[in-house]
VONU-940710 format. One record per residue: residue in one letter; x, y, z of N, C-alpha, C in turn. Coordinates in steps of 0.1 Angstrom, whole numbers, plus 5000, padded with zeros to 4 digits. Atoms other than C-alpha are relative to their C-alpha. Layout:
// residues N
AXYZXYZXYZ
...
// end
This chain:
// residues 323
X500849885000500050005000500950135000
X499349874996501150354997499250135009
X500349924991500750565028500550155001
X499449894996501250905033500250075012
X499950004983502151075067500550155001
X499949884994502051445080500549975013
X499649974988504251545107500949845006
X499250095000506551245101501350035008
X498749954994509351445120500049995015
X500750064990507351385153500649915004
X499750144994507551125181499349914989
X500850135007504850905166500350014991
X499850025008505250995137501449944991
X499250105000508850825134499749905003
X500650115002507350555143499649914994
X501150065015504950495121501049994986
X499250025011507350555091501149915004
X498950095000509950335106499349854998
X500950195001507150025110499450024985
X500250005013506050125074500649964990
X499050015011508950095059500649855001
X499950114994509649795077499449854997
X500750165005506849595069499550014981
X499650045016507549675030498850124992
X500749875008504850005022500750094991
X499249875006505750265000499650145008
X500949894988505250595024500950134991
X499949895003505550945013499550075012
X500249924990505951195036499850174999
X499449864998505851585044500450095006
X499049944990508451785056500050125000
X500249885002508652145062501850054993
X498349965002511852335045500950005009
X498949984989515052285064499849895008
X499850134984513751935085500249894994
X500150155003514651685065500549925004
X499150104988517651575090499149945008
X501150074987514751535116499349874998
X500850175004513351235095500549915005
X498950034993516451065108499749834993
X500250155011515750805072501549925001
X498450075002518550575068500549984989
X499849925014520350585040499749864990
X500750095009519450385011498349994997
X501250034998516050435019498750084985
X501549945010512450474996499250045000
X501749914999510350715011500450144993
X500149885014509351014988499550115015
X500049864998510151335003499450084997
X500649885006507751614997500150095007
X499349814991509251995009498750024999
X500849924998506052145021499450035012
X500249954995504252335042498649995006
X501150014997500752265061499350154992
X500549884999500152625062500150094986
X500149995016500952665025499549934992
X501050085009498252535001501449974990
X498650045014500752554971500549905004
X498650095004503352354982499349845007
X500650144998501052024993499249944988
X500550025020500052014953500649884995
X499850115008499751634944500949875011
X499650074989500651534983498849805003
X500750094996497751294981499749874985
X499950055008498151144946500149864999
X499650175007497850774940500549935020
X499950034986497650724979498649905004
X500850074988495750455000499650075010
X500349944978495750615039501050094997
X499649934992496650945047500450055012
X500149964986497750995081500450115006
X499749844995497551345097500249995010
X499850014983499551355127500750135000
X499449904998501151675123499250105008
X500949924986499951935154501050105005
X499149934987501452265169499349985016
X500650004986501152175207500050055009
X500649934993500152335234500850115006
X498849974997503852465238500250144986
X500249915010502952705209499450085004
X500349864998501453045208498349934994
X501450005007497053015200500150044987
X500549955016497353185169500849914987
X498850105010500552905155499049884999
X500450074997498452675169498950004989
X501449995006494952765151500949984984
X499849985011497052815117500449884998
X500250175002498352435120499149944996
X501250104997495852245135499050044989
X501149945007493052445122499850034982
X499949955016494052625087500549874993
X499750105006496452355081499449874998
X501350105003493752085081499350014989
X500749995008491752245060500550054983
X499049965016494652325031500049834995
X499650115007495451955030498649915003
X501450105006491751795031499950084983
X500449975009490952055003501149924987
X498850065008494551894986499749884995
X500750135000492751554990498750004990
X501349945010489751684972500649994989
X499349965010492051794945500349854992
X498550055004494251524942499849865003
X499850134995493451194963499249894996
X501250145006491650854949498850045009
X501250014993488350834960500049905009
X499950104991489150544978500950015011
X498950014991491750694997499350035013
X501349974988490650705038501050095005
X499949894993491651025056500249945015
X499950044987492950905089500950115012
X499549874996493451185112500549955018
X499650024992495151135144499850085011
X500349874990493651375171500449965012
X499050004983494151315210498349945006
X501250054995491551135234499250125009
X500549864995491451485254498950104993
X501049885011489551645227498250055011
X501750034991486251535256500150035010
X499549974986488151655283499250145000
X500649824997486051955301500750085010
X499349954995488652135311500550104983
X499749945013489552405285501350045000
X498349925011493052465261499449994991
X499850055013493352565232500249924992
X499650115007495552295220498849914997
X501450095005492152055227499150034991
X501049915015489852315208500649974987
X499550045013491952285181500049874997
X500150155006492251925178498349955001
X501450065006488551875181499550074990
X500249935011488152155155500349894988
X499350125012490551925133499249904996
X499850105006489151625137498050034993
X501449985009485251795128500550074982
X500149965014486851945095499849864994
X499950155004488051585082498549955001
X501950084999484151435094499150044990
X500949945011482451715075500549964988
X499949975012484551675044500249964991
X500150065006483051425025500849914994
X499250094997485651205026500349835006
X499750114992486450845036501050015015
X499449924986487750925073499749895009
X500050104988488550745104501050105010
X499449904993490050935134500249875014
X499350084987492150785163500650075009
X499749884985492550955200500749915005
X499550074990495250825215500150075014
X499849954991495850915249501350085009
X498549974994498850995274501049914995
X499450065001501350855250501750015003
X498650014997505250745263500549914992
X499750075011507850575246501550035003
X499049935000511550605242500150114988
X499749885008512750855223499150145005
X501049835003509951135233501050035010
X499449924991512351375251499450165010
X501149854991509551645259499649925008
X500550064988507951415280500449905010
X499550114994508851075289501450045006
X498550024994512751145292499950125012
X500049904994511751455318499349925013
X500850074991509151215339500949935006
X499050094996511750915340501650105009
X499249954993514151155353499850045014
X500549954982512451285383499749935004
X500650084987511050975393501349925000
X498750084998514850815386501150105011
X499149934990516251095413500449885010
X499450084988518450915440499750055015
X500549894985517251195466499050074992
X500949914999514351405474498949984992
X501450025001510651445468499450054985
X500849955016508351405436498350065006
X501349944995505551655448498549974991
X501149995011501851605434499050105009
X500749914999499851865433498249995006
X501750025002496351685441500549885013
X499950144990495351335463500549914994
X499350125009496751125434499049894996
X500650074997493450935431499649984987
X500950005012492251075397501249914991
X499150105008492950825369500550044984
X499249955012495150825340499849854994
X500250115008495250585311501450014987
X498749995004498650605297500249914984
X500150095004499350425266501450044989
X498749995005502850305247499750044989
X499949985015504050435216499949864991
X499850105006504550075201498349914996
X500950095001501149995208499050114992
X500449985003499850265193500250014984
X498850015020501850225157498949855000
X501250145002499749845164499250044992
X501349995006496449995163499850094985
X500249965017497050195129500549884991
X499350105011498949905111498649885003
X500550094997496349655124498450064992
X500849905003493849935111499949944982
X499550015015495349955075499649854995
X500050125006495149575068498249955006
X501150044998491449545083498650044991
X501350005009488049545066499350115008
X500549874998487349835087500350084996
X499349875007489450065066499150034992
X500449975010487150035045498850045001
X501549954993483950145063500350175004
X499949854998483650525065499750025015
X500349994984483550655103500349965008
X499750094990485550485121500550105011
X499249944990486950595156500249885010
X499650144992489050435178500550075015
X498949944986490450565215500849875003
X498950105004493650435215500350025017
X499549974986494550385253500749885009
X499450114989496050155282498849895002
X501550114998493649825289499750045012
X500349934989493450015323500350125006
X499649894992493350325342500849955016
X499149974990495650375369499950155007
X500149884996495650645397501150034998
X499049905005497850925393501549935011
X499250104986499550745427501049904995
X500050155008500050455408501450024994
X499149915013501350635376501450045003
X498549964995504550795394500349895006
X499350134993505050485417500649874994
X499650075011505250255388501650064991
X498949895011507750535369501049945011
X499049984990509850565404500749865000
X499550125000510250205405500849954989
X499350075017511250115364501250085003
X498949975002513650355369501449975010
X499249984985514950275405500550085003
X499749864991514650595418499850005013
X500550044983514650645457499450185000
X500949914996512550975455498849965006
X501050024993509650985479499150094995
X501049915005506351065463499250035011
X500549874992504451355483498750014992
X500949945002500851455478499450125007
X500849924993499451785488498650044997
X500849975003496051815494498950074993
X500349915011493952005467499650095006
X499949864991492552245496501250104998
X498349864997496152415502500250044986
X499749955015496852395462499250124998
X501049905001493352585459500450165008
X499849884994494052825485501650104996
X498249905004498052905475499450074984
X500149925013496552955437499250135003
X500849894997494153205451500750085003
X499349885003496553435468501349994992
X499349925015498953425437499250024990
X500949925013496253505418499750125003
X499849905000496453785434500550164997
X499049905002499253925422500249934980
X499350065013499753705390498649944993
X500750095005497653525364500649864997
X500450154999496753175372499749924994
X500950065005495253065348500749864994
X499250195007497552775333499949915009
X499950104988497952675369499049955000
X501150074993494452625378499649904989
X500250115005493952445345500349875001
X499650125002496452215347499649925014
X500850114991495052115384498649974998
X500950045000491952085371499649894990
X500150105007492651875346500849805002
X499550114993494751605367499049945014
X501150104991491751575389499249944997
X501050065010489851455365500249834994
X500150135004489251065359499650014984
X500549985009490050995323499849844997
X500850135003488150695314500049984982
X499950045015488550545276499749924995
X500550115002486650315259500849944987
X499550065013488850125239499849864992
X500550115006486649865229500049934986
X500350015017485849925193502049934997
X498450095003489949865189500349855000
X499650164998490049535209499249934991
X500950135007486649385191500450024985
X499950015014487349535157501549944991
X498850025005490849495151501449955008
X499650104991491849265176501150075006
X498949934994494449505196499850005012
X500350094987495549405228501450085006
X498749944996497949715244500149935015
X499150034989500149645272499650115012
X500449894988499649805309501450065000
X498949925001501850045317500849965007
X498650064987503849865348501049904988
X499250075008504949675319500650124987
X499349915009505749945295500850115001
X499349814997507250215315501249914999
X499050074998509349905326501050014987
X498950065015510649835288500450154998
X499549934996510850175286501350105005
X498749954989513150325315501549924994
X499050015004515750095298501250044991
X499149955007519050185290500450175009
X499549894991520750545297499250124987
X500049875012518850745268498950085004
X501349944992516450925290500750125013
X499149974989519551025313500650144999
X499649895010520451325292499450155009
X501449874995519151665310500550144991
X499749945012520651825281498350024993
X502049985008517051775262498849975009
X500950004991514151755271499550145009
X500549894993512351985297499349935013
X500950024991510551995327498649885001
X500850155004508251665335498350105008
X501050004993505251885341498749944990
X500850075009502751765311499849865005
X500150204998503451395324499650015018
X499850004983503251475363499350145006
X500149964985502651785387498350094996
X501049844999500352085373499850095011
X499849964984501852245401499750185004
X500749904994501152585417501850104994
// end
């Protein structure tokens, strides 16, 4: 089959083009000017390079040609400015469906890769935008299937995972949480979520318009859990701390005094929150059967490539939403 793949420069989206190429596809990708080091292809390799730009109609001219599955993973995330963000997610959506329009077999399926948060009632941007995305795609008469993965880790992601594994791999001193630790998370590997699209592609559901899948852990875990499992893969001897959400509430209030709050109070209100994920349709339709996380942080945490405090950042996305 020939696949194409937005935002191949990505965590997942390395991924996906490395198990593509792997199990013998032809994949075409697109890159922005100046990233094509970031593909990090090997040499000899047969994927078709196209220099372009989401946010540039012109230069995605004939991106969808003679294609099977599109996969749109490319996203500015939440680490972006609202207005980079909307021009992505948003505009850029709607340059390369219309591209598809133009250009793509009728048979080809639109498979848009949005986030399971999209249902989260807690408001960002970043989510508006990805539920914006994944209603352009729905409206636009197209063969389309959309897949929410969840809180995904993995080696390689250095914005997240390698910042989490660090703090819970401290030899001293405390991994503070911001809440009781009680609300649940549903975490789910990179490996298994490269499964559920490849398991996707080869199934008789590809071929049924409407599909959705939430791509997630076979179980939630509390937030408690979630670090105590990390602390351990990595054999860290940090002691996890929880402070009551009272005191949090009250400390954001007088610095909201003086300061705007407002990221803060989101991000505690979105770690109090039980995310629950029905990943059924996955298991019954296309038989996918991910791994818990005590077992995947485990595979994970190994090795020293996480150990780096060179890259990476701060482990708050994966952990505190702290004050």
């Amino acid at each position: 089959m020939r696949i194409a793949v937005t935002g191949a420069t990505g965590f997942i989206g390395k991924y996906l083009v490395r198990r593509l190429m792997k199990d013998g596809h032809n994949v075409r990708v697109l890159c922005r000017p100046g990233r094509e080091d970031a593909l990090e292809l090997p040499e000899g390799h047969n994927v078709e390079v196209q220099i372009g730009d989401l946010t540039y109609a012109a230069s995605l001219d004939g991106f969808s040609k003679d294609v099977d599955f599109l996969v749109h993973l490319a996203s500015a995330h939440d680490h972006f400015e609202e207005t980079h963000m909307q021009l992505v997610n948003v505009k850029g959506t709607e340059n390369l469906v219309e591209e598809v329009r133009l250009n793509g077999p009728k048979s080809l399926v639109f498979v848009v890769v949005s986030s399971a948060v999209i249902g989260v009632p807690v408001y960002s941007y970043y989510r508006d935008s990805k539920r914006v995305q994944e209603k352009i795609v729905r409206g636009a008469s197209l063969n389309w299937a959309s897949f929410r993965p969840t809180l995904v880790y993995g080696k390689g992601d250095h914005r997240h995972t390698a910042p989490l594994l660090r703090k819970c791999g401290a030899q001293k001193g405390s991994y503070w949480i911001y809440h009781e630790g009680v609300s649940m998370l549903n975490p789910v590997h990179i490996d298994d979520v490269i499964e559920a699209l490849m398991l996707f592609f080869a199934h008789p559901a590809a071929q049924e318009d409407g599909r959705i899948y939430e791509i997630a852990g076979p179980e939630g875990i509390s937030f408690n859990d979630f670090v105590d499992s990390t602390i351990q893969a990595t054999g860290g001897k940090v002691r996890r701390r929880n402070i009551a959400r009272h005191w949090v509430q009250r400390a954001l209030f007088l610095k909201g005094l003086f300061k705007d709050v407002t990221k803060e109070r989101r991000g505690a209100g979105y770690f109090s929150l039980h995310h629950d994920h029905n990943i059924e349709p996955a298991k019954e339709e296309l038989g996918w059967r991910p791994r818990t996380f005590q077992v995947g942080i485990t595979e994970v945490a190994e090795g020293d490539w996480w150990k780096d405090e060179g890259r990476g950042g701060k482990a708050t996305r994966l952990g505190t939403g702290g004050v």
